[in-house]
N, C-alpha and C positions, 0 to 999 in steps of 0.2 A: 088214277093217282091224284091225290088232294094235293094242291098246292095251297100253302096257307104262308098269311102274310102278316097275321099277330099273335100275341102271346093268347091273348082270351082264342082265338079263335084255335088253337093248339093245343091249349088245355081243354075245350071243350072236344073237338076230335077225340087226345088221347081219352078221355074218361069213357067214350063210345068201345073203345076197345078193349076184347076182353083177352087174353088168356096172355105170354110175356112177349115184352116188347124191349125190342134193341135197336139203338142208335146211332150214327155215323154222322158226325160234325164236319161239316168242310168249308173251303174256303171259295169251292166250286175249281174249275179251269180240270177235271176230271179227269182220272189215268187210272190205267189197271188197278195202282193200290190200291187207289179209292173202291173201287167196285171189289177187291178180294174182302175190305173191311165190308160192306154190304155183304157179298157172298157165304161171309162168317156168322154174320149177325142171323141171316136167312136159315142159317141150319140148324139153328138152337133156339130160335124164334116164333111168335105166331104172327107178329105185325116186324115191319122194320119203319123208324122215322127217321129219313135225314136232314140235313141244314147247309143249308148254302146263304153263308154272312161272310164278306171280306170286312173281319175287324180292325176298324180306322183305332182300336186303343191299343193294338196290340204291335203296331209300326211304330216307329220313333221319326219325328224329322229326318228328312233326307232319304229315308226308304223308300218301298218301292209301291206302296199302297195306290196311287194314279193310274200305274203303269201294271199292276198285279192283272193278268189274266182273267178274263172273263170273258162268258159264251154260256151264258144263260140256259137259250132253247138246245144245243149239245147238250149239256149237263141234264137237262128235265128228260129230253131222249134216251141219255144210258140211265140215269134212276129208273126210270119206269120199264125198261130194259131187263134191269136187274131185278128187280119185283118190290122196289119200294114201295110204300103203300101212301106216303105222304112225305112233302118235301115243305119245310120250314123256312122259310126265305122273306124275314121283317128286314125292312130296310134301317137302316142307321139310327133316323131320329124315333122306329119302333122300341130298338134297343135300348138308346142314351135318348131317352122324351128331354123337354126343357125343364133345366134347374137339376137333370140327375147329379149326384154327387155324391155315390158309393163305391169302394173299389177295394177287390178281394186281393191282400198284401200276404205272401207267405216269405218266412225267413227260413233258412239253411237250404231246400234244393235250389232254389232261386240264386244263389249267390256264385257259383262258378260259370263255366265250361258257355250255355249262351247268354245267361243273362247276366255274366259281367263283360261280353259282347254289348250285347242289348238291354241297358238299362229299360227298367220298367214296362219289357216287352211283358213280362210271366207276370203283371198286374192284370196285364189288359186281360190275357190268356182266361188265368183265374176266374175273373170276374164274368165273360163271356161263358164263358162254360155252364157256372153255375147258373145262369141265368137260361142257358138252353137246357140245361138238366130241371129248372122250374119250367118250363115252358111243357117238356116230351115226357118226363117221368118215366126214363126205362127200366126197364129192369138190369139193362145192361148196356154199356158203351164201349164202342167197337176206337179202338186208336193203333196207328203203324209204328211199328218198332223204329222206324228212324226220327221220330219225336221224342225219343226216349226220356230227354228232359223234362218236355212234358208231362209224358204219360206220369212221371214222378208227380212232380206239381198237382195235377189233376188228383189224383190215389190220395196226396196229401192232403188236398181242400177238400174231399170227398168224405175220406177219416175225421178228420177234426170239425168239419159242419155236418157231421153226422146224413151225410145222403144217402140212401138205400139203394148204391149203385155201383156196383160188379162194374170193374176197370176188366176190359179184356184185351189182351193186345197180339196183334197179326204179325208175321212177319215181314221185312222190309221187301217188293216186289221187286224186282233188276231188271235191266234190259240185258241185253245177251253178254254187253263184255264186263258184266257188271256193276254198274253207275245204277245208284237210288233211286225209282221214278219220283219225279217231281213234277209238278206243274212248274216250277223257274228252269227248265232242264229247255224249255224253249226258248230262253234268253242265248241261248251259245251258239256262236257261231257253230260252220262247222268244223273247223279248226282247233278252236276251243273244245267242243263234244268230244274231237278222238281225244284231247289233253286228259280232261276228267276221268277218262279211263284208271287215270293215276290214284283217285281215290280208294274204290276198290281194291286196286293191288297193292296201294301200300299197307289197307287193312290185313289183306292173305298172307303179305310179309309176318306181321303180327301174329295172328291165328295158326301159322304153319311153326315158327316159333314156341309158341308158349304149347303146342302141339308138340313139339318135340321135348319137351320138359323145360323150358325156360322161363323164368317166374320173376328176374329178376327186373323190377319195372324201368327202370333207364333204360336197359339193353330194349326192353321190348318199344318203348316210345322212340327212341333210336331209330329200329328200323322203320317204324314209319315216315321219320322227318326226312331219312336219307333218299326213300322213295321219292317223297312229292318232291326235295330237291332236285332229283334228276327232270324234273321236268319243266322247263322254260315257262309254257304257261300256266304253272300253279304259282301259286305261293300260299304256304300251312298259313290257318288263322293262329289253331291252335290245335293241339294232340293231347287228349288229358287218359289217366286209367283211375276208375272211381268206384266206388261201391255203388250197387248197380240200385240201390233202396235209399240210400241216405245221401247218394253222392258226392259223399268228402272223398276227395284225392288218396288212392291208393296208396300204402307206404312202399319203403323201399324193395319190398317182396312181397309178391300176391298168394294169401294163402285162403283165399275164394274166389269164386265167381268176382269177374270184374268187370264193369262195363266200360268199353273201346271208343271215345269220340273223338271225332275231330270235324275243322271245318275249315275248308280248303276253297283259297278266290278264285276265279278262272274269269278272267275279264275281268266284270263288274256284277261277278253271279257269286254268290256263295253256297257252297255245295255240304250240305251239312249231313253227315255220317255215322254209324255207330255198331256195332258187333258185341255180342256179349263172348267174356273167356269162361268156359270152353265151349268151342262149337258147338258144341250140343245140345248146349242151351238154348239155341238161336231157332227155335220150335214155335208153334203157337205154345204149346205146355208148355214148356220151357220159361217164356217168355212173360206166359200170365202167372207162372209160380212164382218169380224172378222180380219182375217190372210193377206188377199188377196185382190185381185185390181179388 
């Protein structure tokens, strides 16, 4: 497995390789998800290239960027594990050289649900991306349904600057009583870990709901708040239902597909979640019809 540590030395690699190549962005500190997004890439693939960059543009003051997980040689052990073929890993001032001063700004999915959480987090995003989509040139990029934000954003800058790049997206991986794998999922106590279980089921509240014929969005955002209320240590960020492509906030009655977020504190962790209406959507197909390019 190539370990490569700049952009020339990446684009020289990719052009070595010949027949289609799919890629998996990360931020490393590695879980199942990560490797089902490899997994995916592998089966419809000839090469797979991943990246392991914790983007310092994409944290705001006060976050959690010092403290963000890392384990390097883990990480190089399950890629190469998994059959990647070369891992991307430029350091900071590879990315942002002196004097950079370009930064990829999108308006309308940017503006609710986390990035009026997190201001100017879906700049950094943006611009990072684009920048490893210059570096890998896939043909396709592998992203997990619990970034759904994202995966928006991404499909947007992707469209409109014209990149010849197939958004694919995986479904979210669970641990058994349901909770998002995350790499921040090892900030929680244990105490906190059983609490979180509350995300999940206040999403099935919803799901089992609008399963039973109910469309009407208050009622269904409802039961999710009265969920995480019963639980001491949550407190909701926020619960939105939004079109799952454009992401303007749902009206008062869903007459499509809608996409389910919320993002719920447990300690000093935020737990961020998401489910498309109707279940059934919640497929890889599904999801790359839905989400994705």
């Amino acid at each position: 497995m190539h370990i490569i540590r700049t952009a020339h030395e990446m684009q020289a690699l990719r052009r070595a390789m010949h027949g289609r190549v799919g890629a998996v962005y990360t931020m490393g500190a590695l879980h199942e998800g990560h490797l089902a997004l490899v997994a995916a890439a592998r089966h419809a693939h000839d090469h797979v290239i991943a990246s392991i960059f914790v983007n310092p543009t994409q944290f705001a003051a006060g976050e959690d960027f010092d403290k963000y997980p890392r384990d390097e040689q883990r990480d190089l052990e399950l890629f190469a594990a998994a059959g990647v073929e070369a891992v991307f890993m430029p350091s900071p001032a590879e990315v942002y050289p002196t004097g950079f001063q370009t930064t990829i700004r999108l308006s309308g999915v940017t503006q609710g649900l986390e990035g009026a959480r997190r201001p100017g987090h879906f700049d950094g995003v943006a611009t990072v991306v684009a920048k490893l989509f210059n570096a890998t040139s896939p043909h396709a990029a592998f992203f997990g349904q619990k970034d759904a934000q994202q995966v928006a954003v991404v499909r947007r800058m992707a469209r409109d600057l014209n990149f010849p790049v197939d958004i694919v997206v995986v479904p979210t991986l669970r641990e058994s009583d349901g909770l998002a794998m995350s790499s921040r999922n090892r900030y929680l106590t244990p105490a906190q870990r059983a609490a979180a279980a509350v995300v999940p089921r206040a999403m099935r509240a919803a799901v089992a709901a609008y399963g039973a014929g109910e469309r009407e969005t208050a009622r269904l955002l409802e039961l999710v708040r009265r969920e995480i209320s019963a639980e001491p240590l949550a407190s909701l960020d926020y619960v939105s239902l939004n079109d799952p492509s454009t992401l303007l906030p749902s009206l008062d009655r869903l007459d499509g597909p809608a996409l389910l977020s919320l993002t719920v504190q447990v300690g000093a962790t935020h737990l961020l979640d998401n489910c498309l209406l109707p279940d059934s959507l919640n497929t890889q197909d599904g999801l790359t019809a839905v989400l994705g390019a």
